[in-house]
C-alpha positions in Angstrom: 29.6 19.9 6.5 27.4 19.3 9.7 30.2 19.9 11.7 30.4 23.3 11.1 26.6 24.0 11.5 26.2 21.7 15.0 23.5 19.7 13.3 25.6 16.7 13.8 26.2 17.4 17.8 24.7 15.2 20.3 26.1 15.9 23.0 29.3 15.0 25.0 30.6 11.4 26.0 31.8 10.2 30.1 34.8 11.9 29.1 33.9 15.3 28.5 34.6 15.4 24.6 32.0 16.4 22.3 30.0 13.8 20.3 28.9 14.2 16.6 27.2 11.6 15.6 24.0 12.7 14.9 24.1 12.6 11.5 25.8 9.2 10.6 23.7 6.9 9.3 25.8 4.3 8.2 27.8 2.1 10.4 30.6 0.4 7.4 32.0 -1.9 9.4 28.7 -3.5 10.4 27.4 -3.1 6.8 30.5 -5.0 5.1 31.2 -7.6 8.3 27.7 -8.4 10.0 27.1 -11.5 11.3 23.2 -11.5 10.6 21.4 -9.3 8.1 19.7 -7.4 11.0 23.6 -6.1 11.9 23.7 -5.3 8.4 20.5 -3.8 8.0 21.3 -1.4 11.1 24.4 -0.6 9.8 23.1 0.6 6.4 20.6 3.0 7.6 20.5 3.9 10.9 18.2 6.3 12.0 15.6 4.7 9.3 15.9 1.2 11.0 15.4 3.0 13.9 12.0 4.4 12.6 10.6 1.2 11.6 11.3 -0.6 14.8 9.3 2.1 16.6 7.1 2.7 13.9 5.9 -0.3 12.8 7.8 -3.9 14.5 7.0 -2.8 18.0 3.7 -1.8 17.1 2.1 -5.2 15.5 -0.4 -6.5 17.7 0.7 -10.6 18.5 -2.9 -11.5 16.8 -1.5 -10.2 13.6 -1.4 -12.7 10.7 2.3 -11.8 9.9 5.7 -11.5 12.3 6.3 -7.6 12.9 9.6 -8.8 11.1 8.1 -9.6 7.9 5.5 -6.9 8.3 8.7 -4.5 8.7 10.3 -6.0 5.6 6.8 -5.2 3.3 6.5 -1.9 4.6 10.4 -1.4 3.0 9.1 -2.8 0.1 6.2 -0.4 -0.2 8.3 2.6 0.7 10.9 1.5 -2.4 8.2 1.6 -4.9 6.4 -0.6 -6.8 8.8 -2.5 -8.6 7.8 -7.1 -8.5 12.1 -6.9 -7.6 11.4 -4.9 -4.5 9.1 -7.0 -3.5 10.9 -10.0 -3.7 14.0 -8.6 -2.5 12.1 -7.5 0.5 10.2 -10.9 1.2 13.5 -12.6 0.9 14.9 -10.8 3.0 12.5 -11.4 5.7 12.7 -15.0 5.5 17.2 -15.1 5.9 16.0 -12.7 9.1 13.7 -15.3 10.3 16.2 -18.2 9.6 19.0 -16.6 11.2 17.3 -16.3 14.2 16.4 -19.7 14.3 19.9 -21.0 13.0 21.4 -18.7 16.1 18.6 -19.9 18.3 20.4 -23.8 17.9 23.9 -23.1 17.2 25.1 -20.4 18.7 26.0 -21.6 22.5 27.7 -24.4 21.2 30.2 -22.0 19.5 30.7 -20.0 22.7 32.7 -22.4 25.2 36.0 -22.2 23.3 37.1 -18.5 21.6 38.5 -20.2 18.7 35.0 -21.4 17.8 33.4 -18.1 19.2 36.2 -16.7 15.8 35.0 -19.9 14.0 31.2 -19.2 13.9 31.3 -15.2 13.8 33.6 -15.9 10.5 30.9 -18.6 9.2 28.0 -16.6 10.4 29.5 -13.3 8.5 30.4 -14.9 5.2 26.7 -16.5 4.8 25.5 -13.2 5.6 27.3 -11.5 2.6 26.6 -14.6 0.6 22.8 -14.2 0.9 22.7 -10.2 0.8 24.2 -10.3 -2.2 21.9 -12.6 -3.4 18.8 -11.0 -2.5 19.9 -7.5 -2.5 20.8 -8.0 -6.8 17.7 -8.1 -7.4 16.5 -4.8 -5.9 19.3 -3.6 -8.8 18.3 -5.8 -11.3 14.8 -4.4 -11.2 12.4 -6.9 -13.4 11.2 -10.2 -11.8 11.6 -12.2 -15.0 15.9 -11.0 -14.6 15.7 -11.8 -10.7 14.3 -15.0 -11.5 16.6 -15.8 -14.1 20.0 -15.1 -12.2 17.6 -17.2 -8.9 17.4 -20.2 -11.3 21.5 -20.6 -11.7 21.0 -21.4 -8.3 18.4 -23.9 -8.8 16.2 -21.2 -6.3 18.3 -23.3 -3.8 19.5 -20.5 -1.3 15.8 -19.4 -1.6 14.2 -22.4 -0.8 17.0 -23.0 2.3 15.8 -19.6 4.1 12.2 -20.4 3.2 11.9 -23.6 5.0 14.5 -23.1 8.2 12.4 -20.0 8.8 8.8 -22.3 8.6 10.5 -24.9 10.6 8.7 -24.3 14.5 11.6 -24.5 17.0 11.0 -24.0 21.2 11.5 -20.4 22.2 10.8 -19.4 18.4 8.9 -15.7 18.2 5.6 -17.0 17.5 5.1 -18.7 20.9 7.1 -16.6 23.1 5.5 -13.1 21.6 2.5 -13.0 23.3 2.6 -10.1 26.1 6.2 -10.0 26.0 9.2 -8.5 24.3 11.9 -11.2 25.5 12.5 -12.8 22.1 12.9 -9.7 19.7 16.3 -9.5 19.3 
């Protein structure tokens, strides 16, 4: 138990009370109900999301062939191991991050006059989310391309080929030409 060693101590909060929170690296709640995959990224593994942001997305120079987002994603992929599964869980990955951004890029302030559809689009946005983890994050258990591909192919490769082509679609304000010199668009 950290507790009873301090490890997990971080100090105190406004009130005075002590904080232990050092040591938690997983956030549940934003694991099991994110809206985006980045929330549910986060939420999984904390202080190692934390790491790569520093690490390696806010490093990428803008000249750099590939988004830091992407380039994030393949370092994961490396770090897993070698597995073809990895890989494409990873890559897959990187595209739903790229498309969410976009999707939230043109929907999301038309959701936010009205609470109800503020409800209505965090419910949507959190139900695709688990939809396509779960569909990309099988195949990092399934291990073997050739099984990946298989269970991909019951879905006519459809949720693939969705993410793949929202995130290649250029829309204004999109990373790519609001990157250069600046750090306004991560999100």
């Amino acid at each position: 138990q950290t507790s009873h060693t301090g490890l997990g101590f971080s100090g105190y909060d406004k009130e005075g009370k002590p904080v232990w929170d050092v040591c938690k690296n997983v956030h549940l709640l934003d694991v099991e109900f994110g809206t985006n995959i980045r929330a549910v990224v986060n939420g999984w593994n904390v202080t190692t999301s934390l790491w790569l942001r520093r690490v390696c997305y806010d490093r990428v120079p803008p000249s750099f062939v590939a988004s830091p987002n992407m380039t994030v994603w393949m370092l994961s992929a490396m770090w897993h191991g070698f597995y073809p599964s990895y890989y494409l869980t990873f890559v897959c990955c990187g595209f739903i991050t790229e498309a969410a951004r976009k999707m939230r890029r043109l929907l999301h302030h038309h959701f936010q006059t009205d609470p109800v559809k503020k409800r209505l689009y965090d419910v949507v946005t959190a139900v695709t989310t688990l939809f396509f983890t779960d569909f990309t994050a099988i195949c990092f258990q399934l291990l073997f391309l050739d099984k990946c591909l298989q269970l991909w192919s019951y879905f006519l490769y459809i949720p693939f080929v969705m993410v793949v082509v929202v995130s290649c679609i250029p829309i204004p304000g999109d990373y790519k030409t609001t990157r250069i010199g600046t750090k306004q668009s991560q999100e």
